[in-house]
C-alpha positions as CSV (number, residue, x, y, z in Angstrom):
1,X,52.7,122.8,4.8
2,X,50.2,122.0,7.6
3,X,51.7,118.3,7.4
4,X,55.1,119.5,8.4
5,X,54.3,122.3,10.7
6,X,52.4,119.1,12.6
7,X,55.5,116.9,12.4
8,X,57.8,119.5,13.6
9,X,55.4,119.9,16.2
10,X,55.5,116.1,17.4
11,X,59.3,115.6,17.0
12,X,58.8,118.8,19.6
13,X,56.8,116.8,22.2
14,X,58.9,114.4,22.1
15,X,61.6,115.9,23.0
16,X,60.3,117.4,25.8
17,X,58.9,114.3,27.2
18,X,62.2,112.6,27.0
19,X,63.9,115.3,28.9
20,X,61.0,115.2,31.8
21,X,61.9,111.3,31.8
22,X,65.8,111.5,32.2
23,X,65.1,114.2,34.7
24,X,62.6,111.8,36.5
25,X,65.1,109.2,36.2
26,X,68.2,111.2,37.6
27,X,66.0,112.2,40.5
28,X,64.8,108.8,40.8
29,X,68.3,107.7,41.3
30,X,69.6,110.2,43.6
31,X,67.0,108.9,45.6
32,X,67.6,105.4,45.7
33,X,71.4,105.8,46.1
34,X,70.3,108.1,49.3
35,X,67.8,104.8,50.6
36,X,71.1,102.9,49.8
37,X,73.6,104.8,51.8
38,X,71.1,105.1,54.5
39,X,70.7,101.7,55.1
40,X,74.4,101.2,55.0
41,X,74.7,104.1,57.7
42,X,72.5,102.7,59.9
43,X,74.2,98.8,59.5
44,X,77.3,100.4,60.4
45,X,76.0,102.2,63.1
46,X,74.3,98.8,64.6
47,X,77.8,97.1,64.1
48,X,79.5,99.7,66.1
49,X,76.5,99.9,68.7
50,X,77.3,96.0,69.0
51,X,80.9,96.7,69.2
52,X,80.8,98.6,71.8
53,X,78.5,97.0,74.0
54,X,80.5,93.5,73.8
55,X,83.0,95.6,75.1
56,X,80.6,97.5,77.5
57,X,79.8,94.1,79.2
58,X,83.2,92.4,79.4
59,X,84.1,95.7,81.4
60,X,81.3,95.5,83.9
61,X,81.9,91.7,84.2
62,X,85.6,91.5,84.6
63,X,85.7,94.8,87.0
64,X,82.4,92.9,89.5
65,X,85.0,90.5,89.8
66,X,87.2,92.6,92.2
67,X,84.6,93.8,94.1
68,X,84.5,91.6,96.7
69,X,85.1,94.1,100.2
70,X,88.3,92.0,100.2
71,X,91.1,94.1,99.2
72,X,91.2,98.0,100.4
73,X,92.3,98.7,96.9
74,X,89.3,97.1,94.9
75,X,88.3,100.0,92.5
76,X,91.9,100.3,91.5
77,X,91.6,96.6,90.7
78,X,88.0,96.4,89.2
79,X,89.1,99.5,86.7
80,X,92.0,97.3,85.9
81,X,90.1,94.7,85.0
82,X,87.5,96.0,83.1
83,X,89.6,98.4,81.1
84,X,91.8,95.0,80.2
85,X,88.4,93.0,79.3
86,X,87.3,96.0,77.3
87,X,90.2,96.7,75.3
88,X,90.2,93.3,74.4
89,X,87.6,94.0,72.2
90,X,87.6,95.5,68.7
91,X,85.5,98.2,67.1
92,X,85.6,100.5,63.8
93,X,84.4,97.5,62.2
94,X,86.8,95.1,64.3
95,X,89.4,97.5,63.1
96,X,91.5,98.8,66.3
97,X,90.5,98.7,70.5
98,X,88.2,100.0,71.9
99,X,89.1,103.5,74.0
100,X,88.4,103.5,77.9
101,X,89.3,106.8,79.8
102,X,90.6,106.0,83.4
103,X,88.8,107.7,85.8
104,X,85.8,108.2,84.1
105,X,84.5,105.4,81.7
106,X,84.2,102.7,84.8
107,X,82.2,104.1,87.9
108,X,80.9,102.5,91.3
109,X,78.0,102.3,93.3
110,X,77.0,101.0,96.4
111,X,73.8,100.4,95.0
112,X,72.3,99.6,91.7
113,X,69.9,102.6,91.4
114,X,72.4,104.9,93.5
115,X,74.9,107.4,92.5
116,X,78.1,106.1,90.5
117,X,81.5,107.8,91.3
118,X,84.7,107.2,89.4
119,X,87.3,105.4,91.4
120,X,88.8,108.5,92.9
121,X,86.1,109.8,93.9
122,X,85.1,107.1,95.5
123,X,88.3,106.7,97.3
124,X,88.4,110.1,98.0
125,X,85.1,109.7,100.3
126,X,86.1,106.7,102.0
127,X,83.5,104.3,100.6
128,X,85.6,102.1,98.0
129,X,85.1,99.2,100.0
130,X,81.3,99.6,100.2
131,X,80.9,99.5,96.3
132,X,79.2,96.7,94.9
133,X,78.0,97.8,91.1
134,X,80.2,99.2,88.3
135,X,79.0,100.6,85.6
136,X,80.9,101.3,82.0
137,X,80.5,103.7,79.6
138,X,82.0,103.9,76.6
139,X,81.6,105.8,73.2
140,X,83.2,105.8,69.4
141,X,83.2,108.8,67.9
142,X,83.6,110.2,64.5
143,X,82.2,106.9,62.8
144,X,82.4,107.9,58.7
145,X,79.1,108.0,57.2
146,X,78.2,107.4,53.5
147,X,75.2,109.5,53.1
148,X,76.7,112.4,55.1
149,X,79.7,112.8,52.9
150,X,77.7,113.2,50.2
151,X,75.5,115.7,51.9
152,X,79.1,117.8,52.9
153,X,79.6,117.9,49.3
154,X,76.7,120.7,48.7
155,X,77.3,124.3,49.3
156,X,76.5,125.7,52.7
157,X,75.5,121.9,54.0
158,X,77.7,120.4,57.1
159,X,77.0,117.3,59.0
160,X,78.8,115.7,61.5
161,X,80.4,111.9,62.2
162,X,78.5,109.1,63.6
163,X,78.6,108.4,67.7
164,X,77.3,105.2,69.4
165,X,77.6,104.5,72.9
166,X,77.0,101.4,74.9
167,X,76.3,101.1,79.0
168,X,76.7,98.0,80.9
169,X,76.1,97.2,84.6
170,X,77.4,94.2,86.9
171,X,77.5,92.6,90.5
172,X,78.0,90.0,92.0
173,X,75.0,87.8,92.5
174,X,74.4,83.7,93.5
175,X,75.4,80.9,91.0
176,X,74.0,77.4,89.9
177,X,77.0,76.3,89.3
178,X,80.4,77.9,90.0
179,X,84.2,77.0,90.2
180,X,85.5,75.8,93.5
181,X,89.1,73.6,95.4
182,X,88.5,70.1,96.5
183,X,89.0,71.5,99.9
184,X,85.8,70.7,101.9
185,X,84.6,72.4,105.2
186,X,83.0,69.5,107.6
187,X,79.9,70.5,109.4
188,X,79.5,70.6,113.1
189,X,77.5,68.1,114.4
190,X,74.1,69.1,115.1
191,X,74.4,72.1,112.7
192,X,72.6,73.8,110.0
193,X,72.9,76.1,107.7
194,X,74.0,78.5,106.7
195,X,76.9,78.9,108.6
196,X,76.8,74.7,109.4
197,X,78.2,76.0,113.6
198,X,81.2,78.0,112.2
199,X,81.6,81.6,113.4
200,X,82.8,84.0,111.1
201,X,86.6,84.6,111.3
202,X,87.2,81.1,113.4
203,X,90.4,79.5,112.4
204,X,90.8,75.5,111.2
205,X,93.7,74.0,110.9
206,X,94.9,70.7,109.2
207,X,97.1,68.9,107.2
208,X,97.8,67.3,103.3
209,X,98.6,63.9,104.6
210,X,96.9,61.2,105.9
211,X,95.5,60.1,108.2
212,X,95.5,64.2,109.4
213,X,93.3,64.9,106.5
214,X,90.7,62.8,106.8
215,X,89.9,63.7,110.8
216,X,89.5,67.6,111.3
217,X,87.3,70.2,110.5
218,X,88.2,70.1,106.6
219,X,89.3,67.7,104.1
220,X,90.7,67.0,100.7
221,X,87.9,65.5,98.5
222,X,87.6,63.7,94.9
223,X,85.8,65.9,92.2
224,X,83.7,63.6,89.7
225,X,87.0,63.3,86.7
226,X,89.5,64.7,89.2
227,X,90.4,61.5,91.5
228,X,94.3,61.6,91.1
229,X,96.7,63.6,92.7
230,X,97.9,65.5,89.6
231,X,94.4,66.3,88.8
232,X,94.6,67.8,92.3
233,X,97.0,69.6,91.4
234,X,96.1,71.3,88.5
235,X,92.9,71.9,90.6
236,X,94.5,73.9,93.3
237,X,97.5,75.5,90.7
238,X,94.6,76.5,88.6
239,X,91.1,77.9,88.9
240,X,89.6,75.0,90.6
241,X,87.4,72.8,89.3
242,X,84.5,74.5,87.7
243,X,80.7,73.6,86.3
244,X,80.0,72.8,90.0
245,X,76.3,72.7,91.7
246,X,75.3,70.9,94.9
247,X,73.6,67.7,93.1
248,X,76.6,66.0,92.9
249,X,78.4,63.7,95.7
250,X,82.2,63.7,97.0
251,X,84.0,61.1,98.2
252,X,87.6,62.0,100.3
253,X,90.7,61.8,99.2
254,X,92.8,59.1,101.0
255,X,96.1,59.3,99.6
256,X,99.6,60.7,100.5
257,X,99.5,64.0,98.3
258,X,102.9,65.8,99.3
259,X,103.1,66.9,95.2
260,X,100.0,69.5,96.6
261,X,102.3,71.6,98.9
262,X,104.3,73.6,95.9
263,X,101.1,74.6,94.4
264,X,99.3,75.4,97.5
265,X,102.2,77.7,98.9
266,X,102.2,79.5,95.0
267,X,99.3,80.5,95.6
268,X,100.7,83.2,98.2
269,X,103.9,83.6,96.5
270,X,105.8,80.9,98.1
271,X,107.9,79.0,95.9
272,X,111.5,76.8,95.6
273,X,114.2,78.3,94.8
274,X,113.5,76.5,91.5
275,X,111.2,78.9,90.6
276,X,107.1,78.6,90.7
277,X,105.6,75.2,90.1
278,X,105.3,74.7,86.2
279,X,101.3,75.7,84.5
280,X,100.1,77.4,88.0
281,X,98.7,80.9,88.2
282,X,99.6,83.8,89.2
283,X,99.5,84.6,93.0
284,X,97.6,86.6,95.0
285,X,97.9,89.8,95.6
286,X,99.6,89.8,98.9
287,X,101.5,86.6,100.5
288,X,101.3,88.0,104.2
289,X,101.0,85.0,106.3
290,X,99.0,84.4,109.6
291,X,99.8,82.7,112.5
292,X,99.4,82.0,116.1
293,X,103.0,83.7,115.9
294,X,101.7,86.9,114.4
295,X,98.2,86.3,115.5
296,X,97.7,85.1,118.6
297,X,93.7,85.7,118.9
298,X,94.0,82.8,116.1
299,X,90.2,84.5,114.7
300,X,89.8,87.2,112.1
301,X,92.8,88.1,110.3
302,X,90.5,89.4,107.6
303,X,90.5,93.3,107.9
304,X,94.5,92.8,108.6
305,X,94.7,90.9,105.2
306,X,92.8,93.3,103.2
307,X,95.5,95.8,104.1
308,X,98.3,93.6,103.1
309,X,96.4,93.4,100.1
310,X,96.2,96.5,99.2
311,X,99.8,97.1,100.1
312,X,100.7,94.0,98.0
313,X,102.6,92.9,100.9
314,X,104.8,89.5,100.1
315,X,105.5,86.6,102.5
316,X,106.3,87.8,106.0
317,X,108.6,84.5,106.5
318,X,105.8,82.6,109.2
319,X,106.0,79.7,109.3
320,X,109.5,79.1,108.9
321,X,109.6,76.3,106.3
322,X,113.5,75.9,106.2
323,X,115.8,76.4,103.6
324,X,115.1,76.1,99.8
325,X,111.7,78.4,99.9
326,X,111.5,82.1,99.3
327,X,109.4,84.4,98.4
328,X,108.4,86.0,95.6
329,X,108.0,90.1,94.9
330,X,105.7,93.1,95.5
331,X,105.6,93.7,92.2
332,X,104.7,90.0,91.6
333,X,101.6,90.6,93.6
334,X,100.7,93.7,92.2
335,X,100.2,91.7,88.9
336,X,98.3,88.8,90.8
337,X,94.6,88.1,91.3
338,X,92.6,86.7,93.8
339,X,93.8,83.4,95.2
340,X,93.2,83.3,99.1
341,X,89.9,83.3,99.2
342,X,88.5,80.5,97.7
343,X,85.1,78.6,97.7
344,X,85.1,74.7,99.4
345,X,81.8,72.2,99.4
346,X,80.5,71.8,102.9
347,X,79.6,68.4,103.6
348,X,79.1,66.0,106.5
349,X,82.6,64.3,107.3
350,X,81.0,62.0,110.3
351,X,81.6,59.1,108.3
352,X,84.8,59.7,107.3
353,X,86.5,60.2,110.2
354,X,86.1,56.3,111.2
355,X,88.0,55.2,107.5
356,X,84.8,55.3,105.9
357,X,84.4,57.0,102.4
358,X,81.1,56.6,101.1
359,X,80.1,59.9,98.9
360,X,78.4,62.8,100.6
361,X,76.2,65.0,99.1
362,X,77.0,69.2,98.9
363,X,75.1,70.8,101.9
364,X,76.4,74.4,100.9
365,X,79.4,76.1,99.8
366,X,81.7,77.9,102.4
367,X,84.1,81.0,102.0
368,X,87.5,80.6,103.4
369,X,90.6,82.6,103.8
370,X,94.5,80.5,103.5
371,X,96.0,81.4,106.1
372,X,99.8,80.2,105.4
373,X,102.0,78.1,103.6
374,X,103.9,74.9,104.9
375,X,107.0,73.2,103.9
376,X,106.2,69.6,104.0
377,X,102.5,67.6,104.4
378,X,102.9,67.0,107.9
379,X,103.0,70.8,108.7
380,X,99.8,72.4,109.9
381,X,98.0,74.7,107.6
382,X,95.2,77.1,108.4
383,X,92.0,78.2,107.0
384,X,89.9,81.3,108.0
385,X,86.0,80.7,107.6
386,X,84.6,83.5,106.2
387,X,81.2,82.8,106.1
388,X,78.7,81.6,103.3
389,X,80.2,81.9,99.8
390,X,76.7,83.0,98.6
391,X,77.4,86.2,100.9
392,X,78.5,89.0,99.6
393,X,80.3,90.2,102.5
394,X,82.2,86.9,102.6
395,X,84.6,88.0,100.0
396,X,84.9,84.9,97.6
397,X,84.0,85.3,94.1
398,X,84.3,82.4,92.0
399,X,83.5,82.0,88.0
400,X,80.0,80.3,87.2
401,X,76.6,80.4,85.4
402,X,74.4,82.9,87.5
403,X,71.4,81.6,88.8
404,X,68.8,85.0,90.3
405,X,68.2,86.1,93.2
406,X,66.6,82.0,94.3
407,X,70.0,80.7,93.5
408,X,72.1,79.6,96.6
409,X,75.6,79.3,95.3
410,X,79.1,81.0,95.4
411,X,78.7,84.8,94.1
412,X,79.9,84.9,89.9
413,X,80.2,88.2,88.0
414,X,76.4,88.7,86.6
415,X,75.3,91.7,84.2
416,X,72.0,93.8,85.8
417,X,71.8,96.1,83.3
């Protein structure tokens, strides 16, 4: 009897101790499935936090871009910009755009530390031309997590989505290397930098062909790769040529390059009646032409040209070219970019203008203004100096590697925060 009172009493035990194991074990698992779907929370949170800031930082870059104190409507352009570059981007897992709220995700400051405004508000106060940093802000919200759908599933338990955000903050700071035309400004003798003798807002005029081009205070030059005349002109139809620093030498360009005309007057929105040249650009923003016509101080059509920008003002018919060029629309400009102010090498031309062409090295890189179009090579065509290109108040922007505060080129879109 004793015998099986003690074996009932040990199949007993036994049974106890397995149910305190499968309870262990269902506890046990509960818990590693929660490490699990944490740890797939938080990767999916660090992909959208990723997400976002790709998109955060392709904002600020594109809208620095536009704000060079060159066109009275900048902010309108930088939030343009940035909310194009951003939506570009994917997020939910590269699943749909990323959201930007106009008027409120892209703000400006005249300073890094200072206060940033959205674009009308900024407008509103009169400073849009002095802004100089944008900052973007953008958010996802309602990102589905694992863990907390299974936490919704117990009585009297709520949580909510996932948010990330992601902030990014841009100028427009000095390059090592940076795009630029083969359009070079010729140093006064005797000068220095960083203006080389130029006064801000002094005009210079010149011509395509030779032998106009190689005398005067600027002149067509050979890029290392771009020597021929339809390199040329892909140079000037396109972005310029780009991966520039001043170590390398130019030489001038000595040919007849009349093919340079159609893509030079595109860039204000003068074209044939055939239509814009084939692979060039878009224009800029306002074809309003200057000269001694229209201008007669011939010297700093600038502020005038930033209202014509603004107003996306088309070519005012000066100079007349003759028949078989027109121009193009305000609503052409409106889509445009910036394509007037451009950054040129400054070099010493003294030993070109005797026939000479042995290279020159880079002394600095110049801002400059087009002034107007022309109809043929031997018609005379105007720049505006507007200073060094490595000035912000200059205007130009150009694309490039940024280089710190020691760097002396052109200005390129850089992130500061």
């Amino acid at each position: 009897m004793r015998a099986q009172i003690r074996a009932a009493s040990s199949r007993a035990r036994r049974r106890r101790q397995q149910g305190a194991v499968a309870i262990a074990f269902i506890l046990l698992a509960a818990l590693l499935i929660g490490f699990v779907g944490f740890g797939l929370d938080v990767g999916r949170l660090y992909v959208s936090k990723t997400e976002l800031q790709n998109a955060a930082d392709a904002c600020a870059l594109s809208a620095a871009g536009a704000l060079t104190g060159a066109n009275a409507d900048q902010l309108v352009a930088a939030e343009d910009f940035g909310t194009a570059a951003a939506q570009r981007n994917l997020i939910g897992m590269q699943a749909r755009a990323v959201s930007v709220t106009a008027d409120q995700d892209i703000t400006f400051s005249a300073t890094l530390d200072g206060s940033y405004q959205s674009r009308t508000a900024a407008t509103d106060a009169g400073a849009a031309l002095n802004m100089r940093y944008v900052r973007c802000t953008l958010a996802e919200a309602n990102i589905p997590m694992l863990l907390l759908q299974v936490v919704n599933l117990i009585d009297g338990q709520a949580a909510t989505p996932g948010t990330a955000k992601a902030e990014a903050v841009a100028t427009l700071a000095p390059s090592v290397s940076n795009c630029a035309l083969p359009l070079a400004i010729c140093k006064k003798a005797g000068s220095s930098e960083p203006d080389f003798g130029y006064v801000r807002g002094e005009w210079l005029l010149g011509r395509f062909d030779p032998p106009a081009n190689l005398t005067g205070k600027f002149k067509w030059v050979k890029f290392p790769g771009f020597e021929r005349t339809p390199d040329l002109a892909g140079l000037i139809g396109g972005s310029g040529q780009c991966d520039l620093s001043d170590t390398i030498e130019l030489e001038p360009s000595t040919g007849a390059i009349n093919s340079l005309v159609d893509v030079w007057n595109w860039r204000m929105g003068v074209m044939k009646t055939s239509g814009p040249p084939a692979g060039a650009f878009v224009p800029d923003y306002s074809g309003y032409a200057y000269t001694p016509v229209n201008w007669p101080v011939q010297f700093n059509a600038f502020d005038d040209f930033k209202t014509q920008r603004a107003n996306n003002t088309p070519w005012n018919g000066l100079p007349a070219l003759g028949g078989g060029w027109q121009a193009t629309t305000s609503e052409v400009h409106a889509a445009g970019a910036d394509r007037r102010l451009v950054v040129g090498p400054v070099v010493d031309c003294s030993g070109w203008d005797s026939g000479g062409t042995e290279s020159q090295p880079i002394l600095g890189w110049a801002c400059y203004l087009m002034l107007n179009p022309v109809a043929n090579p031997n018609m005379d065509m105007g720049l505006e100096y507007r200073g060094p290109a490595n000035d912000i108040s200059s205007g130009c922007v150009t694309s490039g590697a940024p280089g710190g505060p020691g760097a002396g080129g052109p200005k390129v879109p850089t992130l500061v925060q």
